[in-house]
N, C-alpha and C positions, 0 to 999 in steps of 0.2 A: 615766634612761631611763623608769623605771617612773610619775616625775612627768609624765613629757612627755604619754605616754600617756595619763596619766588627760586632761589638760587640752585633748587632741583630742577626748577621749570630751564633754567638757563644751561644745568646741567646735561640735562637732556638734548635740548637744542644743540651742544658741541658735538655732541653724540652723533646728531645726525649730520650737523655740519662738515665734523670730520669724515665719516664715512662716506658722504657725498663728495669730498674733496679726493677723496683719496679713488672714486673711482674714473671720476671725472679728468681726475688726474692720468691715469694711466693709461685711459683711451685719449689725451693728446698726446702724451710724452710717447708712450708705447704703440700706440694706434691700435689697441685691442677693442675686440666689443664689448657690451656692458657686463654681460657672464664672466668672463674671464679678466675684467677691471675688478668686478665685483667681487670676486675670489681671493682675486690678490691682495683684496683691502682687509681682507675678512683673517687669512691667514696672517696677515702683516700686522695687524693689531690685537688680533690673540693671540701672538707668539709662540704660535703651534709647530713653528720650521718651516722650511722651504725641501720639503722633501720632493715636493709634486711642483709647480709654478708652468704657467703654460708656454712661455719663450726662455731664452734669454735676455736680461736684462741689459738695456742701455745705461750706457756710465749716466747721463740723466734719469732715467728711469730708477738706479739704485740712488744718486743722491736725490730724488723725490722720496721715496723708501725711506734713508734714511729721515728723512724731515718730516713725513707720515709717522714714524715708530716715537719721535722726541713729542709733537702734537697728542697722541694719542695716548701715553703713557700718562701726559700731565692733564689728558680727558680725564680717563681714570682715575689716577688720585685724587682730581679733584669730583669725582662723582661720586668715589666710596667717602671721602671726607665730609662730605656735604649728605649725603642717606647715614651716614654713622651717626653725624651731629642731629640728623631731624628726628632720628630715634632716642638717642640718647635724651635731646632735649622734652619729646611729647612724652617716654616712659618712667625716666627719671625725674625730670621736673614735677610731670604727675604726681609723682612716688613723693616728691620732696615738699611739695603745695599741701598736699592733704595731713602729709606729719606736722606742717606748721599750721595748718589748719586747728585740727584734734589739740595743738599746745594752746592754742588761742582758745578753744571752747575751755578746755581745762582751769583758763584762769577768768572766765567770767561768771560775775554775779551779778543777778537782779535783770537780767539779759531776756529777751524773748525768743521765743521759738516759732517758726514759722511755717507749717506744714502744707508745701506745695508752692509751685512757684510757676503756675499758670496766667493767664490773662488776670487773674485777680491778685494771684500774691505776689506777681510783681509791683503793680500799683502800692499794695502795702511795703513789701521792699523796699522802694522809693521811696517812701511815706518817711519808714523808718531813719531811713538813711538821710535824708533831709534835716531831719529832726534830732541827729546826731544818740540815736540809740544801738545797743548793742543787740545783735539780734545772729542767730544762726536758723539757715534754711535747710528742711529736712525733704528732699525731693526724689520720687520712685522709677520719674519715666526717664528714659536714655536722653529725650530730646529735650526735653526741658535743661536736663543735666548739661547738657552742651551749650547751653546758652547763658548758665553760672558758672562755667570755666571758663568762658571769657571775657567775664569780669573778675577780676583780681579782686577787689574790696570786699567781695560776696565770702561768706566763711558759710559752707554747706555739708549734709554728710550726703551719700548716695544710700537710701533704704527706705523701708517703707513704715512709715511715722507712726503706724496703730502698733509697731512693736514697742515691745516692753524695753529691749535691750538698746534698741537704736536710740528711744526718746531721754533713757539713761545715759547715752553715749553724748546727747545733745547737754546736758546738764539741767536734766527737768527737775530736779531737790533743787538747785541755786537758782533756778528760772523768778522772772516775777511773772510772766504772761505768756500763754499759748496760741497761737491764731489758727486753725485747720479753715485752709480754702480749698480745698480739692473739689470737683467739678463734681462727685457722686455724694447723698448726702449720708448711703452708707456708710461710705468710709469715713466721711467726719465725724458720723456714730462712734465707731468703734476706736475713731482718735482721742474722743473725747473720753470715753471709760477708758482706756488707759494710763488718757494723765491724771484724770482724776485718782484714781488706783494708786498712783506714784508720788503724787506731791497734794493732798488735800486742801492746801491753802493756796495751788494756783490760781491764777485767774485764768479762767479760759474764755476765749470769744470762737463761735463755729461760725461758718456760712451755711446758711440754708437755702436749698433753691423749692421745695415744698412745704406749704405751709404747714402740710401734715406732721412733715419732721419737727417741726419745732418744739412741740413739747415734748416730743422723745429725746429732744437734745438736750433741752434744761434736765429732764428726768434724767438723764445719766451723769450730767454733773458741770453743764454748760453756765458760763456765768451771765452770756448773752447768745442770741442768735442776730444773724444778719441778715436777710433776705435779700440780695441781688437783685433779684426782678422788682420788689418792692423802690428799694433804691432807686430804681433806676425808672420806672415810673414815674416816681418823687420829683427826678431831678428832671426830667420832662415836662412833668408839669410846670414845675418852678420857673425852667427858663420861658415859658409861654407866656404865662401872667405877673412873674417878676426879673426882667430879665438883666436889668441895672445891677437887684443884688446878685444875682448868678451871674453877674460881670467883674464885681469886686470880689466876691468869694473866690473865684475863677484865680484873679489877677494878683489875691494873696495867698492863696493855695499851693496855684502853680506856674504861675509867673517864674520866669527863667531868672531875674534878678531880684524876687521877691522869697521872704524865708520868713516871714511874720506866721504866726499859728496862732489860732487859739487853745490854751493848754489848763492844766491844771495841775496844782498843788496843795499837800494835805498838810495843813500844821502842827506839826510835831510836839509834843506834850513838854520838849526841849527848847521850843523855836523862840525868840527874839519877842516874838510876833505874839506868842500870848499872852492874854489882859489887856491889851493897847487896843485906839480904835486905828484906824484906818488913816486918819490927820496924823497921829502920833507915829504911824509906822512911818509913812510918805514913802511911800512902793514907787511914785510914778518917779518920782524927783532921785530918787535913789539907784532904780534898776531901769527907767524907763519902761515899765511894765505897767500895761493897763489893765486894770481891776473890772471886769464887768460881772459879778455876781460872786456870791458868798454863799456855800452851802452850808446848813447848820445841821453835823452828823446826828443831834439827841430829837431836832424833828424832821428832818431828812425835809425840810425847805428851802426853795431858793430864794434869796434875796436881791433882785436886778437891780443894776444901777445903786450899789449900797450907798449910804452918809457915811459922811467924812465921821462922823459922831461912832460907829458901828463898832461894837467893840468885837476881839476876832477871842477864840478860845480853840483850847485843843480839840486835835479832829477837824476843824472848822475846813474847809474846801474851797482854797480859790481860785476861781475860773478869772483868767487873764489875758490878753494879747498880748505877742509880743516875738521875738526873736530868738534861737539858741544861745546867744551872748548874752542876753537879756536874763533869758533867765537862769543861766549858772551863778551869775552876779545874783539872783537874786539866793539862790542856795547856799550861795557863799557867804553872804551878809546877814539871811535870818534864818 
């Protein structure tokens, strides 16, 4: 698109190029003033006839003419060639981005939903996308909209997320999680009873920027709330009086050559990993994956720093470091 554009801009410029040549031209060749140059450019390249022309032409003055009409022709073609292609490509490409869009929603599962994709849900966009998850953005305003068309990796729908219809169109039944970041906390309201209405076993996470909302969020069917302002407090403070670990979190979060996360995984009532303790799995040696707590779902406690001894059971939740290669390897193996 960005090419199309320039080559209109270049377009136009011949445009004037030629026109200025052409009048320039025939007040030396001709010795006419600028009216009467300017006429003759004007008839001579919209090929409207020479019914009227203000002299007679010079055998120079007609082969300028002639060399004016062959420039000015291949102006044209190449102006309508160049405005046909920047339509064709912003209308149709459009057309043809959003149908592979919709095929792409159609074949994911366990994918997230993203509703809004302002100052905050791009931050999770990124998140996601770092983190190698499948996720589609559901976004209402025009301008935000124009800022995930020019990402091509972004898979988004244009509508407004508290609809029943759009959040179906997103694939909320095969969804595993919903985020609603929109700047108002009504409208995370009324995101949240909708999905909940659609898919009872979502997870949903909202953003709240009033404390007041937050138990109207859980009450309609939120699985967390997020407070922004809270956050961000938080993290304020932190860099004040610890500002070393708000250096390495920083540097493995969002470091430009850094992909390490801390993450978690639920052990499967199938998994490898059931009945074994932790020596016996050997996660680190295995997947390079570090183990830093064990949650146990029957007392919903954590266990920091577990023993090699620690035996893992279904349900069991391991909170880990490590990398996306890190840990598909480990998916793969337990």
């Amino acid at each position: 698109m960005k090419g199309l554009k320039r080559k209109i801009i270049i377009a136009v410029a011949l445009v004037v190029f030629t026109f200025s040549a052409g009048v320039f031209g025939y007040m030396w060749i001709e010795g006419w003033d600028a009216f009467d140059s300017l006429y003759m450019t004007v008839i001579t390249l919209g090929t409207v006839g020479y019914g009227e022309i203000p002299t007679q032409l010079s055998t120079g003055g007609r082969a300028f003419t002639m060399f004016l009409i062959v420039i000015g022709m291949g102006t044209f073609v190449y102006g309508i060639t160049t405005v046909t292609a920047f339509i064709i490509e912003g209308e149709l490409g459009g057309f043809l981005r959003k149908k592979q869009m919709m095929k792409t929603i159609e074949n994911m599962k366990d994918h997230y939903i993203i509703c809004g994709s302002g100052d905050v849900g791009m931050y999770i966009i990124d998140e996601l996308h770092k983190t190698q998850r499948e996720f589609v953005v559901i976004e209402n305003e025009s301008e935000h909209q124009a800022k995930l068309k020019e990402n091509e990796n972004i898979v988004y729908i244009e509508g407004d997320p508290a609809e029943d219809a759009i959040l179906i169109q997103a694939g909320i039944q095969r969804a595993k999680g919903l985020i609603t970041a929109l700047p108002s906390d009504k409208d995370n309201l009324f995101v949240v009873i909708s999905a909940r209405s659609l898919n009872p076993a979502l997870r949903i996470v909202a953003r709240c920027n009033e404390e007041s909302t937050e138990a109207k969020l859980n009450k309609a069917g939120a699985d967390a709330t997020v407070s922004t302002n809270a956050i961000g407090g938080l993290r304020m403070a932190s860099t004040m009086i610890r500002p070393t670990v708000v250096t390495f979190l920083d540097k493995m979060l969002r470091g430009p050559e850094s992909h390490l996360r801390i993450e978690e995984i639920e052990i499967s009532p199938d998994s490898r990993l059931v009945g074994k303790s932790l020596r016996e799995a050997d996660i680190a040696n295995k997947t390079g994956l570090l183990v830093l707590a064990v949650k146990n779902r029957e007392t919903d406690q954590f266990a920091f720093n577990p023993k090699a001894s620690s035996v893992l059971t279904k349900d069991d939740v391991l909170i880990f470091i490590g990398n996306p290669e890190q840990i598909k390897t480990f998916r793969k193996y337990y």
